[in-house]
Backbone as CSV, one residue per row, in Angstrom:
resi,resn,N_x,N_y,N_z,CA_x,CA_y,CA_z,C_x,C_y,C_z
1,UNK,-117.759,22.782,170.147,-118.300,22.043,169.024,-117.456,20.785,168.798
2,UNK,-118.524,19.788,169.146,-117.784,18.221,168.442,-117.505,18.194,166.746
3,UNK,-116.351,18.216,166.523,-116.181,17.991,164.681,-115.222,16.676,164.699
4,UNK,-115.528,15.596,164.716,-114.804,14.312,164.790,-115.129,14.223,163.451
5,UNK,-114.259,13.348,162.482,-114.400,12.920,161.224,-114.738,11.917,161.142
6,UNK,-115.332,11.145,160.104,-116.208,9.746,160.093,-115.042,9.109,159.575
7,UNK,-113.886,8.500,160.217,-112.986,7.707,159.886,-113.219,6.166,159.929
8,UNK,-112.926,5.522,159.824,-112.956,3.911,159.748,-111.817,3.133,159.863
9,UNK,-111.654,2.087,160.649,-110.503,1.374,160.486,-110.729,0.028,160.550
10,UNK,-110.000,-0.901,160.455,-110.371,-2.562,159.996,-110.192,-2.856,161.685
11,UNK,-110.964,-3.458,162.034,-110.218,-4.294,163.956,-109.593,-5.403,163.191
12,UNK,-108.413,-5.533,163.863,-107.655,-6.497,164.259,-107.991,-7.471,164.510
13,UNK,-109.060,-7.862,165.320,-109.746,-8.882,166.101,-110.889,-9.436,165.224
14,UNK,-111.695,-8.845,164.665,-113.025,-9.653,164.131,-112.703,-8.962,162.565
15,UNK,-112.034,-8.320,161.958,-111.651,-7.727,160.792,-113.328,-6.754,160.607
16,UNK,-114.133,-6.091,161.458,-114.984,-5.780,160.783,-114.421,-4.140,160.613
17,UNK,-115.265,-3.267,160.240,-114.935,-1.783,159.642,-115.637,-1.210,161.223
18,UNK,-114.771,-0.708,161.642,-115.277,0.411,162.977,-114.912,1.719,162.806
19,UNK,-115.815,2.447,163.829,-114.885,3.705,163.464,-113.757,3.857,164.097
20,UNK,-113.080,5.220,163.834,-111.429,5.434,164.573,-111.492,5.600,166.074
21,UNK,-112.466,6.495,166.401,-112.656,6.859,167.240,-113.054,5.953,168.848
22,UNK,-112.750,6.086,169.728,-112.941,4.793,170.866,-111.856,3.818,171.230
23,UNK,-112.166,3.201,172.361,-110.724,2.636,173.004,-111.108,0.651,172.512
24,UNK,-112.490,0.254,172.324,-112.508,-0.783,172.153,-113.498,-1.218,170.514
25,UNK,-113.243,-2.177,169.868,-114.544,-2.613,168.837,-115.950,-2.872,169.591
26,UNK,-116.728,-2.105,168.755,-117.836,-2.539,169.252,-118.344,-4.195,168.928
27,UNK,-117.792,-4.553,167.795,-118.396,-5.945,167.452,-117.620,-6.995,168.552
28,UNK,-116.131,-6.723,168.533,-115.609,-7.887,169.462,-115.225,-7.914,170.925
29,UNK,-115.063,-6.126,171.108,-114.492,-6.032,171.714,-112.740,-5.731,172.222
30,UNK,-112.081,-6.231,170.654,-110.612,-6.115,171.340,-110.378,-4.718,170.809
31,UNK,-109.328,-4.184,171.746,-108.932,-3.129,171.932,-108.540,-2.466,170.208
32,UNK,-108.467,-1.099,170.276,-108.280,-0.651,168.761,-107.055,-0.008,168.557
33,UNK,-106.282,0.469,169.907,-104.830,0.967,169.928,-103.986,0.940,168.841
34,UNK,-103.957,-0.911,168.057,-102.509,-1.270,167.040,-103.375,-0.570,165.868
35,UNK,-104.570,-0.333,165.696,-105.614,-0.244,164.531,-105.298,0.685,164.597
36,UNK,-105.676,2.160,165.587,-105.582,2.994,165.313,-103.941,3.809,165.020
37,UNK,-102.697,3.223,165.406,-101.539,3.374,165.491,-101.540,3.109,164.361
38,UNK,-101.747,2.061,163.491,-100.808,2.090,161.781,-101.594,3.192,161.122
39,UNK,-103.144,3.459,161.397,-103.744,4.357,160.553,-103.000,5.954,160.516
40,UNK,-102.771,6.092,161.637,-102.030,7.353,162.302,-100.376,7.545,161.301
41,UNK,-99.846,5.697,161.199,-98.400,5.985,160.684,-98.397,6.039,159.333
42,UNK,-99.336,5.636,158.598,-99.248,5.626,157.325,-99.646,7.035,156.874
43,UNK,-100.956,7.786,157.112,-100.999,8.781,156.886,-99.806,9.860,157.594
44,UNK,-99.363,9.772,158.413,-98.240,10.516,158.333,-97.377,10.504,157.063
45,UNK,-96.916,9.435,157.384,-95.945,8.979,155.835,-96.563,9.755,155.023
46,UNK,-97.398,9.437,154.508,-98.021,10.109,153.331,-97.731,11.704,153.361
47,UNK,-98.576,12.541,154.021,-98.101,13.706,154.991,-96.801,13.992,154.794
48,UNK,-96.149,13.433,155.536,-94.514,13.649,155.730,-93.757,14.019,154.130
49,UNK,-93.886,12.861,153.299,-93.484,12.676,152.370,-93.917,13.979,151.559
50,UNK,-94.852,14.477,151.210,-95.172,15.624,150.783,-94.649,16.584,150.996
51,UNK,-94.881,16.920,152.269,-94.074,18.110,152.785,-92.868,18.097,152.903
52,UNK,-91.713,17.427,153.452,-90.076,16.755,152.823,-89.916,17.403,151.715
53,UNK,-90.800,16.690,150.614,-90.047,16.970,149.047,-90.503,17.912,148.657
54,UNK,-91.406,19.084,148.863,-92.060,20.386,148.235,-90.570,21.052,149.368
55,UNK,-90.329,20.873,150.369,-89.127,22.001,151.267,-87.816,21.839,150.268
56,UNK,-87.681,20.093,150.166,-86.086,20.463,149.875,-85.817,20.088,147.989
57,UNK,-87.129,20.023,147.537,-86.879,19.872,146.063,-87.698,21.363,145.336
58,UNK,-88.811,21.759,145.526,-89.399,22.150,144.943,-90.594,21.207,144.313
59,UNK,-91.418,21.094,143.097,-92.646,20.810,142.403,-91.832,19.112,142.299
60,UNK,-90.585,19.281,141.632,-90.006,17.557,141.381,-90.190,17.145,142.755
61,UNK,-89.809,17.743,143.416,-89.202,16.884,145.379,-91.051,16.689,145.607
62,UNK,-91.982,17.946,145.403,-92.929,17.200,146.044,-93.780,16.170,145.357
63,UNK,-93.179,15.621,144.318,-93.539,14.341,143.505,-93.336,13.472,143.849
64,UNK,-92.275,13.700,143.895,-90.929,12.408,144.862,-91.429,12.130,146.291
65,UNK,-91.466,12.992,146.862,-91.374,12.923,148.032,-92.876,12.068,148.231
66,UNK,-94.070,12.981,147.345,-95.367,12.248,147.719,-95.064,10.769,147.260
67,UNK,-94.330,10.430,145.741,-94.468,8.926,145.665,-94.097,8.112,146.809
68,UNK,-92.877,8.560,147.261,-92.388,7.861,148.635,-93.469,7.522,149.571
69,UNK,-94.025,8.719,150.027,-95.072,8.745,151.107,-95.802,7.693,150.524
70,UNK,-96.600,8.015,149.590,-97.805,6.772,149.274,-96.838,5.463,149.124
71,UNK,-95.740,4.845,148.967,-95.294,3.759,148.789,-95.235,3.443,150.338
72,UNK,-94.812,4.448,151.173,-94.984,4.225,152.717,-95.802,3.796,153.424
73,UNK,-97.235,4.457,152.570,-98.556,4.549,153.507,-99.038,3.315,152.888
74,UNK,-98.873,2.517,151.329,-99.181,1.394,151.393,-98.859,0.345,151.613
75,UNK,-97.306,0.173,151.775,-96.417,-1.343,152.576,-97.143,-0.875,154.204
76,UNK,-97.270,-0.341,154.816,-97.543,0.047,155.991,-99.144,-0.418,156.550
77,UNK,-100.344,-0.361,155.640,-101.776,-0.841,155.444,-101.418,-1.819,154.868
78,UNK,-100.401,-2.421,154.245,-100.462,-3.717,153.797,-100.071,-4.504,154.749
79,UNK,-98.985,-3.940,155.274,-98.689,-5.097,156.198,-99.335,-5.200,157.911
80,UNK,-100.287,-4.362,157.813,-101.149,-4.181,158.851,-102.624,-5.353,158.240
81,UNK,-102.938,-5.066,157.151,-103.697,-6.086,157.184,-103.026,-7.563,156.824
82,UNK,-102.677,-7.882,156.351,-101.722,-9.188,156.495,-101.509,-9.477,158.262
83,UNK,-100.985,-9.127,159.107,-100.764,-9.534,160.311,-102.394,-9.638,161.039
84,UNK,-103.292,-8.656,160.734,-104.442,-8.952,161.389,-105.164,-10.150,160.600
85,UNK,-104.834,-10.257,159.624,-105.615,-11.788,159.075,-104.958,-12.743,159.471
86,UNK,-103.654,-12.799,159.902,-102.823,-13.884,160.435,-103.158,-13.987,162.160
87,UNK,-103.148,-12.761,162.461,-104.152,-12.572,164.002,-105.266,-13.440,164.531
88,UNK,-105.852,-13.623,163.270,-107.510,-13.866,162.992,-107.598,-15.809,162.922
89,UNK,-106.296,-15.976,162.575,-106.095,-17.600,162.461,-106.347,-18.480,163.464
């Protein structure tokens, strides 16, 4: 059984919304590798951060730990789209 999730990510190349899944954009063509690599690192972060602070704090740590993560996972999509609009120049 195929169970792929309907993910989305921005291309790099033409900024349109593709899915995650596949080696190239369908609209432009350029490859989706760096696209799909920050999507992968930020949700880790996020991820990570959770699980970190629920092991070594308890209910406070996994507060902490999640704020971290989400402060991770958004300098990380931020500065992924910033470089692909500068890409795009």
């Amino acid at each position: 059984m195929n169970m792929k999730l309907n993910l989305k990510v921005s291309c790099f190349g033409c900024g349109n919304r593709v899915p995650f899944w596949g080696e190239n954009c369908p609209h432009c063509g350029d490859e989706k590798t760096v696209c799909q690599s920050v999507r992968i690192a930020s949700v880790t972060s996020l991820v990570g951060g959770l699980i970190l602070g629920a092991i070594f704090g308890g209910m406070g740590g996994f507060f902490i730990g999640g704020l971290i993560g989400l402060v991770l996972f958004a300098a990380i999509e931020q500065a992924a789209t910033y470089l692909a609009k500068k890409r795009r120049r």
